[in-house]
C-alpha positions as CSV (number, residue, x, y, z in Angstrom):
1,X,72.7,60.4,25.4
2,X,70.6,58.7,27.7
3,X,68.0,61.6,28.4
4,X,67.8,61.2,24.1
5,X,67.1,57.9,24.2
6,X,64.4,57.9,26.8
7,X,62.5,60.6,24.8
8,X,63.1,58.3,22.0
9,X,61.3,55.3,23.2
10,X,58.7,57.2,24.6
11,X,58.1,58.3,21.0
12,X,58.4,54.8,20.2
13,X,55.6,53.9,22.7
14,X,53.5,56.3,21.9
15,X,53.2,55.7,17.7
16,X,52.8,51.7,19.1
17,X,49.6,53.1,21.0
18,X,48.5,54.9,18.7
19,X,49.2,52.3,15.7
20,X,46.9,50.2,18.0
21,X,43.8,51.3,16.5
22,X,43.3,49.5,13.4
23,X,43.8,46.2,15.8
24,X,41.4,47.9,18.8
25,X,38.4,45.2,18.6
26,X,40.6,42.2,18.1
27,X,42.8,43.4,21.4
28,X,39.8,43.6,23.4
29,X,38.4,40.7,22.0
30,X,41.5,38.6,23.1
31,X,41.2,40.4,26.3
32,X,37.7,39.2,26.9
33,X,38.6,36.0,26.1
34,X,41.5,35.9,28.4
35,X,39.3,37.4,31.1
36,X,36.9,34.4,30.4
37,X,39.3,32.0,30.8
38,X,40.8,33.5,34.0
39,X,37.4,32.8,35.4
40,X,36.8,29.6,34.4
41,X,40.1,28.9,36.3
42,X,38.6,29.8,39.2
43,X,35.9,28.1,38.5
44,X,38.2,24.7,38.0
45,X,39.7,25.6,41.0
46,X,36.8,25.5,42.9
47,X,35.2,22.3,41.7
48,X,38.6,21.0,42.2
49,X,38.6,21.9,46.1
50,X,35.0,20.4,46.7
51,X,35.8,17.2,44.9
52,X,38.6,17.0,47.5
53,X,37.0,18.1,50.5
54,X,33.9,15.6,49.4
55,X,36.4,12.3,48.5
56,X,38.5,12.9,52.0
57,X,36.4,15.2,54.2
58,X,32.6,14.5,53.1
59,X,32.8,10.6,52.1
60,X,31.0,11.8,49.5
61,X,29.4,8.5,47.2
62,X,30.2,8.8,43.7
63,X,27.3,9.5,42.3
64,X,26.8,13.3,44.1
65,X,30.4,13.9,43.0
66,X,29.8,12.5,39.3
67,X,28.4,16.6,38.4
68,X,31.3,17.7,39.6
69,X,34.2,15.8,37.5
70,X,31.8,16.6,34.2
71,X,32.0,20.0,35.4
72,X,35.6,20.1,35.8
73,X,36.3,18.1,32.1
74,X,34.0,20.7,30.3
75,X,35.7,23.1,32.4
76,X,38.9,22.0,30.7
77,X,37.3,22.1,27.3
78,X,36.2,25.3,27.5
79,X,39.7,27.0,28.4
80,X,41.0,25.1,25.8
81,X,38.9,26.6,23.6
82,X,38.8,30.3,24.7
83,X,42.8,29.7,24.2
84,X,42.8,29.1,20.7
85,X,40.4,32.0,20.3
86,X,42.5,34.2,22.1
87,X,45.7,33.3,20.3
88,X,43.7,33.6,16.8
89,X,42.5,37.2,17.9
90,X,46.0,38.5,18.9
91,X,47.1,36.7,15.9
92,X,44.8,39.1,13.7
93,X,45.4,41.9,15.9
94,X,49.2,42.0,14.9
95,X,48.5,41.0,11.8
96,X,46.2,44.5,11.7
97,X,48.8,46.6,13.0
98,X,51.9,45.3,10.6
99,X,49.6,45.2,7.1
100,X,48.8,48.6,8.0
101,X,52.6,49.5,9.3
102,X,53.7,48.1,5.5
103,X,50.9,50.1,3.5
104,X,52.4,53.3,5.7
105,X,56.2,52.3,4.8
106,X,55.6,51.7,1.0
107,X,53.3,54.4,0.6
108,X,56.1,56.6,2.4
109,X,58.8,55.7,0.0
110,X,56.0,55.6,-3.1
111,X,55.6,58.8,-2.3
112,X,59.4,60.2,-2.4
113,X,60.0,58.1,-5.8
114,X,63.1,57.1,-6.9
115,X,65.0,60.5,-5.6
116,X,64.6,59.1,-1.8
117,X,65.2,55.5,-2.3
118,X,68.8,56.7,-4.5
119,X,69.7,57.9,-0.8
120,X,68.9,55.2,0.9
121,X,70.5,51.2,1.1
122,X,68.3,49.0,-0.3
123,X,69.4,46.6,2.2
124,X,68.1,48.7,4.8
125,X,64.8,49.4,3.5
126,X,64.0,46.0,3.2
127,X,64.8,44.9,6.9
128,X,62.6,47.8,7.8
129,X,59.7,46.8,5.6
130,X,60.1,42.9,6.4
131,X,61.9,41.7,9.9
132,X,61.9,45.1,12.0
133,X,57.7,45.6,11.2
134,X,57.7,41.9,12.2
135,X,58.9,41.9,15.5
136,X,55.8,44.2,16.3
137,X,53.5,41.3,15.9
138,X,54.0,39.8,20.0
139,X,53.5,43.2,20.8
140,X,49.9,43.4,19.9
141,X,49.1,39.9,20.3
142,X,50.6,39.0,23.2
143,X,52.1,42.1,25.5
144,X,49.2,44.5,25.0
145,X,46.2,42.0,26.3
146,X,48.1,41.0,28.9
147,X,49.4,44.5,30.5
148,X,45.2,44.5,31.1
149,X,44.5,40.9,31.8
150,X,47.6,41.2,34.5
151,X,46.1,43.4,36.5
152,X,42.1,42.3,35.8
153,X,43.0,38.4,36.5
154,X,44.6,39.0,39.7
155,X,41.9,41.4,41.4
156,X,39.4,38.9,40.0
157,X,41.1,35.9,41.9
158,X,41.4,38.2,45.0
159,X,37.7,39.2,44.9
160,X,37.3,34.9,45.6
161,X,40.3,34.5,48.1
162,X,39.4,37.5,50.3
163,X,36.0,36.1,51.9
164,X,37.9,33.2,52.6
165,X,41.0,34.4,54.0
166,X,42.1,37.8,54.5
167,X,45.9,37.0,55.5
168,X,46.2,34.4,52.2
169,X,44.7,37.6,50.2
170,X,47.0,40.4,52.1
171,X,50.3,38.1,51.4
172,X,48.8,37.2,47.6
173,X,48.3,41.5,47.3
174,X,51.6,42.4,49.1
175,X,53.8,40.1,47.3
176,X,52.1,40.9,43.7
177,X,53.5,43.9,43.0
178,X,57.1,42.8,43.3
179,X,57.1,41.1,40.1
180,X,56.2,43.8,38.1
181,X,58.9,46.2,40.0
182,X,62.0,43.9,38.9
183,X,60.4,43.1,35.8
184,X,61.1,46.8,35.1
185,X,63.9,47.3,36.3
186,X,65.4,44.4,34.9
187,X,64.3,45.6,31.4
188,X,64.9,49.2,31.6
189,X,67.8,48.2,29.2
190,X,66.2,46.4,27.2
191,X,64.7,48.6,24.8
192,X,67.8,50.1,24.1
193,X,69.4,46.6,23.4
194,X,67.1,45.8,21.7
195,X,67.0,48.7,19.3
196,X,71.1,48.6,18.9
197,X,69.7,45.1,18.1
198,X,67.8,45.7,15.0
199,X,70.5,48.5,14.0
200,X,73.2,45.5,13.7
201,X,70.7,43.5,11.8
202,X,69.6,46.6,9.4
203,X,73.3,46.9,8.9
204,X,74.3,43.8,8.1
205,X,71.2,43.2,5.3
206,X,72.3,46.3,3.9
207,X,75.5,45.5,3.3
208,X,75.4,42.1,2.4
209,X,72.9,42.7,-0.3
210,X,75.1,45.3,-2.0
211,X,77.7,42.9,-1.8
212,X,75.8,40.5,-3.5
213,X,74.4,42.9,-6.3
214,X,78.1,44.1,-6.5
215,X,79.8,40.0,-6.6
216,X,80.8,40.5,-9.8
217,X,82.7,43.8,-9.8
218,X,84.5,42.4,-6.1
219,X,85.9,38.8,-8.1
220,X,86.8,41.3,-11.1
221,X,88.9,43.5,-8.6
222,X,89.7,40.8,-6.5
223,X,87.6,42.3,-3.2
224,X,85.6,39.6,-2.2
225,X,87.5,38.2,0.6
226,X,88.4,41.8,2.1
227,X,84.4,41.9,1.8
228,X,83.9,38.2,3.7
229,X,85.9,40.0,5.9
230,X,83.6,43.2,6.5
231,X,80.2,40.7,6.5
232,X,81.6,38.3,9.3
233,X,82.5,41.4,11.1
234,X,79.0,42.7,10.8
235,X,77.5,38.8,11.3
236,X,79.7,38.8,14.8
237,X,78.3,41.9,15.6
238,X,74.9,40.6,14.9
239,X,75.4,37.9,17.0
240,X,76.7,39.5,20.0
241,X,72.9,42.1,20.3
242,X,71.3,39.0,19.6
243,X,72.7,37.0,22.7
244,X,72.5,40.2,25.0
245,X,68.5,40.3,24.3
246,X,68.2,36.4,24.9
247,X,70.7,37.2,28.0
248,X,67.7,39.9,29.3
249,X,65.1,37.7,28.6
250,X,66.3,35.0,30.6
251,X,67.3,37.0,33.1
252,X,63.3,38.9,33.5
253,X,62.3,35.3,33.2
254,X,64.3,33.7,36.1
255,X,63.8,36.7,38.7
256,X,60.1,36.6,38.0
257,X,60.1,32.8,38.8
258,X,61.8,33.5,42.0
259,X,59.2,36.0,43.2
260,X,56.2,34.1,42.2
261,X,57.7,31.2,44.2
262,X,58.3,32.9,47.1
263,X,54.5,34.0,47.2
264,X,53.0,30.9,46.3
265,X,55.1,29.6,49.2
266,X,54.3,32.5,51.8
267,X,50.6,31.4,51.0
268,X,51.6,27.5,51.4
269,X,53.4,27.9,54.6
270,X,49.9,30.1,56.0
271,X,47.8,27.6,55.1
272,X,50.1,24.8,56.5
273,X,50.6,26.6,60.2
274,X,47.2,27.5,60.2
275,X,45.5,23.9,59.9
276,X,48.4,22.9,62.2
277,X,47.2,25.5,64.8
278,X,50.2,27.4,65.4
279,X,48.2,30.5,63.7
280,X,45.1,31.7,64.3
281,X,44.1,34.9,62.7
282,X,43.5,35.2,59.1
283,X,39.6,33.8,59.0
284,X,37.4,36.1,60.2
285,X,36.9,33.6,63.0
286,X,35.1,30.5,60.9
287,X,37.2,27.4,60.5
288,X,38.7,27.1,57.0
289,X,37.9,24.0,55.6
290,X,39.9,22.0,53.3
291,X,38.1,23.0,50.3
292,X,38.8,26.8,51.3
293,X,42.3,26.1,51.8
294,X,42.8,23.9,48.6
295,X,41.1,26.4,47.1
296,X,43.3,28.8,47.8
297,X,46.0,26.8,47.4
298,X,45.2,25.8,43.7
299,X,44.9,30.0,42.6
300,X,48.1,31.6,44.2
301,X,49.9,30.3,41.0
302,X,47.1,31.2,39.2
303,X,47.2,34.5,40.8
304,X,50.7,35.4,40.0
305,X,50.2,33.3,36.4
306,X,49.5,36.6,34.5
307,X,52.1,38.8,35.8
308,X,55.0,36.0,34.9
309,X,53.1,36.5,31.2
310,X,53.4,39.4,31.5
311,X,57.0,39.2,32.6
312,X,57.7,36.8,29.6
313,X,55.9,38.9,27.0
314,X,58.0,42.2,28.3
315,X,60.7,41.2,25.7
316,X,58.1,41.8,23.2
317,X,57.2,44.8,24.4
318,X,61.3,46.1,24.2
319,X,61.5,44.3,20.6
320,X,58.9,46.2,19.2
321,X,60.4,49.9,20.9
322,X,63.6,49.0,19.2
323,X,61.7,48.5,16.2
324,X,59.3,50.8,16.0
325,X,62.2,53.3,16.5
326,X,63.8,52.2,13.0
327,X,60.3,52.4,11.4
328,X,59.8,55.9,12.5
329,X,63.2,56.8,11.1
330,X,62.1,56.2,7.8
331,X,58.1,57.4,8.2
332,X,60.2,60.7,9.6
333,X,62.2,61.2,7.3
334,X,61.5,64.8,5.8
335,X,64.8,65.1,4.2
336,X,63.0,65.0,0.2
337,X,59.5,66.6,-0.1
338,X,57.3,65.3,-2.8
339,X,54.7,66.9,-5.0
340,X,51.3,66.4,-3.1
341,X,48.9,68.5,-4.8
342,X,45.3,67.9,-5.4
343,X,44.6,69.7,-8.6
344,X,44.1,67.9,-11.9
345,X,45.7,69.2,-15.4
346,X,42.7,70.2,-18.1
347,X,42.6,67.5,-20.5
348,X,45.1,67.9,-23.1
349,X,47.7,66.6,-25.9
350,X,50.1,69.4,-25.6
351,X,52.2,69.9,-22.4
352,X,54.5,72.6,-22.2
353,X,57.1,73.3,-19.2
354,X,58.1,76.1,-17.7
355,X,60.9,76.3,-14.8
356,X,60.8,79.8,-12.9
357,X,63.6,80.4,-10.6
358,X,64.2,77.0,-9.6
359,X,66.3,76.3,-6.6
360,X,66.8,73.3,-5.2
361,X,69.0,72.3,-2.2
362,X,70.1,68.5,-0.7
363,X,70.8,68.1,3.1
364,X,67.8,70.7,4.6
365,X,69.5,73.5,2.5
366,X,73.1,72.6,3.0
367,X,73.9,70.8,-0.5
368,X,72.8,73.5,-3.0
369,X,72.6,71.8,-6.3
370,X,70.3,74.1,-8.3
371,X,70.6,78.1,-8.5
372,X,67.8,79.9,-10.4
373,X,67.2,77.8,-13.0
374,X,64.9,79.2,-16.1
375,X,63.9,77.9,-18.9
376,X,60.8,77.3,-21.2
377,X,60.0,74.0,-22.9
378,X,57.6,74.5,-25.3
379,X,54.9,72.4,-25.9
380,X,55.8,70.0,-28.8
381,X,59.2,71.1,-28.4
382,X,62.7,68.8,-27.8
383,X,64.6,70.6,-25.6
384,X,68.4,68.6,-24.4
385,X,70.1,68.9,-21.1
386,X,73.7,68.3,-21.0
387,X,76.3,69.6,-18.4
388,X,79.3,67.7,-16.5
389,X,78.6,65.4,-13.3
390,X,76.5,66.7,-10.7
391,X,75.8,69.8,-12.7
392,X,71.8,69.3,-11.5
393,X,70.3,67.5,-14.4
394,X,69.0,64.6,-13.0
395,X,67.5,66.4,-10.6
396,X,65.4,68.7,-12.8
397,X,63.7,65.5,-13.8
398,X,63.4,64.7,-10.5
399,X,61.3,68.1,-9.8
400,X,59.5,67.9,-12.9
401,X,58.4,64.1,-12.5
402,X,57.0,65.6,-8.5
403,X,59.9,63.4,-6.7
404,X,60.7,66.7,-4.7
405,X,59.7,70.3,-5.0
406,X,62.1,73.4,-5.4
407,X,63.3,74.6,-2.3
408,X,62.7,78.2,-4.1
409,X,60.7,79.2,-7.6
410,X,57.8,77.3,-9.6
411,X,57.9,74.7,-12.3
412,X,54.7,75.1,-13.9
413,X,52.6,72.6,-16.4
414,X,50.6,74.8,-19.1
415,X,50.5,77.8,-16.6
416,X,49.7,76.1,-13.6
417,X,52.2,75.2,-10.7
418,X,53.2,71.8,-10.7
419,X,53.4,71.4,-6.8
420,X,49.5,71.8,-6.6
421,X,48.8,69.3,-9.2
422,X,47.8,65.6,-8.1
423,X,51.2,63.2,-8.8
424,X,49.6,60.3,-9.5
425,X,46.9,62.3,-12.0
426,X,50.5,64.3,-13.3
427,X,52.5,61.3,-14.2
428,X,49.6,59.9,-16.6
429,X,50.8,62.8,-18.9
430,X,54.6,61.8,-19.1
431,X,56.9,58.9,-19.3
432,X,60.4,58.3,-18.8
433,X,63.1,56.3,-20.1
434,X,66.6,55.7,-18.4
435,X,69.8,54.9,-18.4
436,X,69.1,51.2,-16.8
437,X,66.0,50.0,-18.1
438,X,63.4,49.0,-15.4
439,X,62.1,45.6,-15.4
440,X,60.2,43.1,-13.1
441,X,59.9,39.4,-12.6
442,X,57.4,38.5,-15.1
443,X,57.1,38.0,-18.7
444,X,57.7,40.8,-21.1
445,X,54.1,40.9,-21.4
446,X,53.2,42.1,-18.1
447,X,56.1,44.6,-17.9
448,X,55.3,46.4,-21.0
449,X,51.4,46.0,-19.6
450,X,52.8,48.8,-16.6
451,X,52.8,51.5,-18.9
452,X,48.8,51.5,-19.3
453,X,47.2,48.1,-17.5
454,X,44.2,48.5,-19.4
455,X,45.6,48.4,-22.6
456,X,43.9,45.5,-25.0
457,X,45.8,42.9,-27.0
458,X,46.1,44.5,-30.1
459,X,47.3,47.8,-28.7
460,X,50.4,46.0,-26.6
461,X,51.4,44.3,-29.8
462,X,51.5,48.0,-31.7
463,X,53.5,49.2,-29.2
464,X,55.6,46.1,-29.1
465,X,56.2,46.2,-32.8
466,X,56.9,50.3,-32.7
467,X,59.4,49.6,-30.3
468,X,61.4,46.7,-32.3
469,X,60.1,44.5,-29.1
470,X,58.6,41.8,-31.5
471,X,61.8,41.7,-33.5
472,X,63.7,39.4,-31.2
473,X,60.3,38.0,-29.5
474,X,60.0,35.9,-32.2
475,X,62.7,34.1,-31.5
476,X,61.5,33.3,-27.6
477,X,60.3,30.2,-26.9
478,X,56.9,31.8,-25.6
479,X,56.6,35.2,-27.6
480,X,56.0,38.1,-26.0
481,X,54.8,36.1,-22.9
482,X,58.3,34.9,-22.1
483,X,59.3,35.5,-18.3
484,X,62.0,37.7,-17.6
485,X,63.9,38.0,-14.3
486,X,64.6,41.1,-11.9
487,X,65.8,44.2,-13.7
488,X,65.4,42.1,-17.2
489,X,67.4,39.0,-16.2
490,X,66.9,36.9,-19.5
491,X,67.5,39.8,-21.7
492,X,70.3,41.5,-23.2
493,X,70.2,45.5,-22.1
494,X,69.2,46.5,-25.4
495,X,66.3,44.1,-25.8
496,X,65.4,45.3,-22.1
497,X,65.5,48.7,-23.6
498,X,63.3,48.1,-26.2
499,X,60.9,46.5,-23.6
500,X,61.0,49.7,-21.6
501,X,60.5,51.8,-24.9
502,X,57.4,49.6,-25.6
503,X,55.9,50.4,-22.1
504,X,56.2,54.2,-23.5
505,X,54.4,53.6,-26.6
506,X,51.8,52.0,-24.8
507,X,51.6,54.4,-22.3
508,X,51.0,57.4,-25.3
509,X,51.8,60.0,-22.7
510,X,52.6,63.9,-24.4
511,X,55.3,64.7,-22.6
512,X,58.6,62.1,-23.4
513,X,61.6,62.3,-20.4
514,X,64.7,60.4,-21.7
515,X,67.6,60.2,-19.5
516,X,70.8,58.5,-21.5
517,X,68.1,56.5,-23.0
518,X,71.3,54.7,-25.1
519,X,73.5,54.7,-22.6
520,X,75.8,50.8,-22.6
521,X,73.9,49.6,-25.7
522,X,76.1,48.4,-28.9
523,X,75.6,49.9,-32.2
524,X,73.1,47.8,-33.5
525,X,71.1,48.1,-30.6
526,X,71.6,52.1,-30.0
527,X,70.1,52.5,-33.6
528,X,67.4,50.4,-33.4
529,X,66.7,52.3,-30.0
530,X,67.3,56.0,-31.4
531,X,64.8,55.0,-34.5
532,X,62.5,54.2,-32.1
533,X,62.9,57.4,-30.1
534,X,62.2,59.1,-33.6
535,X,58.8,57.5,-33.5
536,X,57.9,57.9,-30.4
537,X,58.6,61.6,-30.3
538,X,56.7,62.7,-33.1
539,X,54.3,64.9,-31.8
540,X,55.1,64.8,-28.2
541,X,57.0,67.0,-25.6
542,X,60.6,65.6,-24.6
543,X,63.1,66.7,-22.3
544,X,66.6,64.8,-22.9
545,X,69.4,64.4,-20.8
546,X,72.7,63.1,-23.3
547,X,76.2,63.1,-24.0
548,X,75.9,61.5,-27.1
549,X,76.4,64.3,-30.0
550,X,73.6,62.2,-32.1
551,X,70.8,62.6,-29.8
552,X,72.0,66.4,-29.5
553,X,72.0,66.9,-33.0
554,X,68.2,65.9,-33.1
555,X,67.1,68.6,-30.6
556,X,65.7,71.7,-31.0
557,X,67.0,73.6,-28.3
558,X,70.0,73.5,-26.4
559,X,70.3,73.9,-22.5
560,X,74.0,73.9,-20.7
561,X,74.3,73.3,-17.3
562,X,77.2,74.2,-14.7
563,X,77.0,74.2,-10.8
564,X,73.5,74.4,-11.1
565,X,73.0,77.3,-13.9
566,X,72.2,77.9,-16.9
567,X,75.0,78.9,-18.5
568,X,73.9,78.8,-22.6
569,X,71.1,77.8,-24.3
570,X,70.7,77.4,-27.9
571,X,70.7,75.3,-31.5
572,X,73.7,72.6,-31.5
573,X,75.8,74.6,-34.2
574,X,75.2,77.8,-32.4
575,X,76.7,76.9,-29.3
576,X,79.7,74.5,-30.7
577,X,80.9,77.9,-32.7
578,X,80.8,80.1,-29.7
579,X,83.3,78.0,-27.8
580,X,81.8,78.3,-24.7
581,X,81.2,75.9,-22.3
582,X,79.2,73.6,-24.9
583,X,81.9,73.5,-26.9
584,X,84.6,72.2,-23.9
585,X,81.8,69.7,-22.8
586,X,81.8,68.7,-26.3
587,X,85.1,68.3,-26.7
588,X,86.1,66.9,-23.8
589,X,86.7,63.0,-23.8
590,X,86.8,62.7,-27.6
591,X,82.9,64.1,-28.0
592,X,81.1,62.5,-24.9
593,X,79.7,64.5,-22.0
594,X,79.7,62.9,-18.2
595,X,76.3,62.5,-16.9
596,X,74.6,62.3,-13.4
């Protein structure tokens, strides 16, 4: 396991480097600033040691040592200012890096549609997307500057101490690279940590948001406290990564103190024998004055200053492997190809479908679902789908809406193969309506507007009034510009049907995909929503997936389903007199078919 998990973060730290790129200029741009600054410490150091050596040494009068103090306060100034540019650079730099990191995420799951994200827990997603691509920001604006600015600082403050002292710069030199040696191998765990880290916390916001989109059914089975249960199991969990990274990062922090203690003090106790006389070697045979050795002095913490950063920032550095590692389990994630053609379909108002051979398999081959599927749906044509529960019906919407591709076979759009058509230029030419009606915080305005944004006023309100929308609108306080909550909150499910069935109209798209469009609606509402339907089909392509005899009795064409074949096709009477497998799912549970 461990060889796996070195490989791992290696990967890791190579997609971080590589991510870098967006954030290049601002990196080196808070790396020249820190460089600046490192020298105008030196340069404070230095006023600093002749201001001493001319108060005590020199008798200096005040007015010869006036230039000095202004130059050490604008000195002073100057750092503070290159510090707040630096922290505003690295600032952007992550910034950069995660706005990028986000557009990749959401473009990646875009991209798979609704097939991928069924597979996945929400919960999990959204710690991806929000706290994992957050914990790369110290990584870019802190850790990366300063793994260059550790090593550029030091060799600078060397290059000053060196002409002055050869023994304070060999004990400075010698003594440096211990910090970054135990800083490593205090932290070669904590990467992994770290990553088992951001599993515990993926895992917990997973679950505790399906238990809170699923409080209701848990109080109607009485669940919930078996579930408070399971979530302060995950929460103690949680708690215990979390204290094991703060117990690292304390840890790197105190044995990097030590070190940089013992070598300011090596330097202190040279300096101290030396003026005392008991050593002698060290400076090149000159005297070293007080403003040398003060000098020198005032840099060694300076000296070891950017390695303890560094030291402090190396938490980031294993905070962002563990993340990055959950990131690229999701932008790696092969598991569902989706449609990414380039070719656009010929202008038209007649689409017509054609499925050649489809096969389709779940789990890289493993979870057949589809087995040669054929089929022609004619252009103008309303063809039904019906078969038992996980007979594959879902899933041919799936392939024809570009979700995923067949594992085997063609599905192909007036003659030419879907897979090589552009998705986003496909999906103008179809809409779909579902079993649970898709609606965003907004008003109903704006969510019927997501079937065609450009639509004008009097075009929304046609559509609106096809779909019975402005029936009950009327009667809300602010018309058709009342806000609705998350997935319709505000509305009753058939009103948020009819909103979703507005978005259709609007939308005016040729080929109609309706999956248990009146699935959980009462009477009324399934009438008002199948008259509707009647409208909205006229003219167009639709592919229907129902158990409701009604909505079969409408269609022109018949296809069964079973383990992923095509088992009949035909008109409805046809198939219910040849008491074939049509005629069991028909009978079976008093008329009504399962779904998928």
């Amino acid at each position: 396991m461990e060889p796996l998990r070195t490989a791992s973060d290696k990967n890791s730290l190579r997609w971080l480097i590589k991510n870098a790129r967006p954030a290049h200029l601002w990196v080196l741009l808070s790396v020249g600033l820190g460089m600046t600054g490192g020298l105008l410490l030196v340069a404070q150091a230095g006023l600093l040691a002749n201001i001493i050596q001319g108060v005590f040494i020199d008798r200096l009068p005040r007015n010869l040592l006036t230039p000095l103090f202004i130059g050490s306060a604008g000195v002073v100034v100057m750092r503070a200012v290159l510090a707040w540019g630096r922290e505003a650079a690295g600032f952007q730099a992550g910034a950069r890096v995660r706005e990028e990191t986000r557009r990749a995420l959401i473009q990646h799951i875009f991209d798979r549609g609704p097939a991928y994200t069924e597979l996945q827990r929400t919960g999990g997603l959204a710690s991806t997307l929000l706290e994992q691509v957050e914990a790369l920001q110290d990584f870019f604006a802190f850790y990366l500057p300063q793994l260059a600015l550790a090593v550029m600082i030091p060799v600078a403050i060397l290059a000053f101490v060196l002409p002055l002292s050869w023994a304070a710069g060999l004990l400075l030199a010698l003594s440096a690279p211990l910090i970054p040696l135990f800083m490593i191998l205090v932290g070669m765990g904590a990467e992994s940590i770290s990553q088992r880290n951001f599993q515990a916390l993926s895992r917990l916001s997973a679950h505790f948001l399906d238990v809170l989109q699923g409080l209701a059914t848990l109080k109607l089975f009485d669940r919930s406290r078996a579930e408070r249960t399971r979530v302060a199991k995950f929460s103690a969990d949680y708690r215990r990564q979390t204290m094991r990274v703060l117990r690292v990062a304390f840890l790197s922090s105190a044995v990097l103190e030590f070190f940089s203690s013992m070598g300011i003090a090596l330097v202190a106790v040279y300096l101290g024998m030396h003026y005392l006389g008991y050593l002698s070697f060290g400076d090149y045979g000159r005297p070293l004055t007080l403003a040398g050795g003060f000098f020198i002095l005032l840099l060694a913490p300076d000296f070891y200053l950017p390695l303890r950063e560094l030291g402090t920032h190396y938490h980031a550095r294993a905070a962002a492997i563990g993340a990055s590692g959950e990131i690229l389990k999701v932008l790696s994630d092969t598991a569902l190809r989706s449609s990414a053609g380039t070719v656009r379909l010929p202008p038209t108002n007649a689409v017509g479908v054609s499925y050649r051979s489809v096969h389709f398999a779940y789990d890289a081959g493993r979870q057949p679902v589809l087995k040669g599927v054929d089929f022609e749906l004619a252009a103008g044509a309303h063809v039904a789908l019906v078969g038992a529960s996980g007979a594959g019906k879902t899933t041919l919407l799936n392939l024809l809406m570009g979700f995923v591709v067949p594992t085997a076979g063609s599905i192909r759009i007036n003659g030419i193969v879907l897979e090589t058509l552009a998705p986003e230029h496909w999906r103008r030419h179809l809409a779909w309506i579902g079993q649970n009606p898709v609606l965003f915080h907004g008003t109903i305005r704006e969510n019927i507007l997501l079937g065609r944004p450009a639509a004008v006023a009097a075009e929304l309100e046609s559509a609106a009034r096809a779909a019975r929308v402005l029936e009950f609108c009327h009667h809300l306080p602010a018309g058709l510009d009342t806000p609705v909550g998350e997935k319709g909150f505000g509305l009753s499910r058939g009103q948020a049907q009819r909103v979703a069935l507005a978005r259709a109209f609007l939308k005016d798209a040729p080929l109609l995909l309706l999956d248990e469009p009146t699935a959980g609606l009462d009477a009324e509402n399934e009438q008002l929503v199948l008259t509707a339907l009647d409208d909205l089909s006229r003219g167009r392509t639709v592919l229907t997936i129902t158990h409701r005899l009604e909505n079969l009795r409408r269609a022109d064409h018949i296809v069964v389903l079973e383990s992923g074949r095509i088992v009949e096709k035909g008109i409805y009477k046809e198939l219910l007199a040849s008491g074939g497998a049509f005629y069991r799912l028909a009978t079976q549970g008093a008329g009504e078919m399962a779904d998928d």
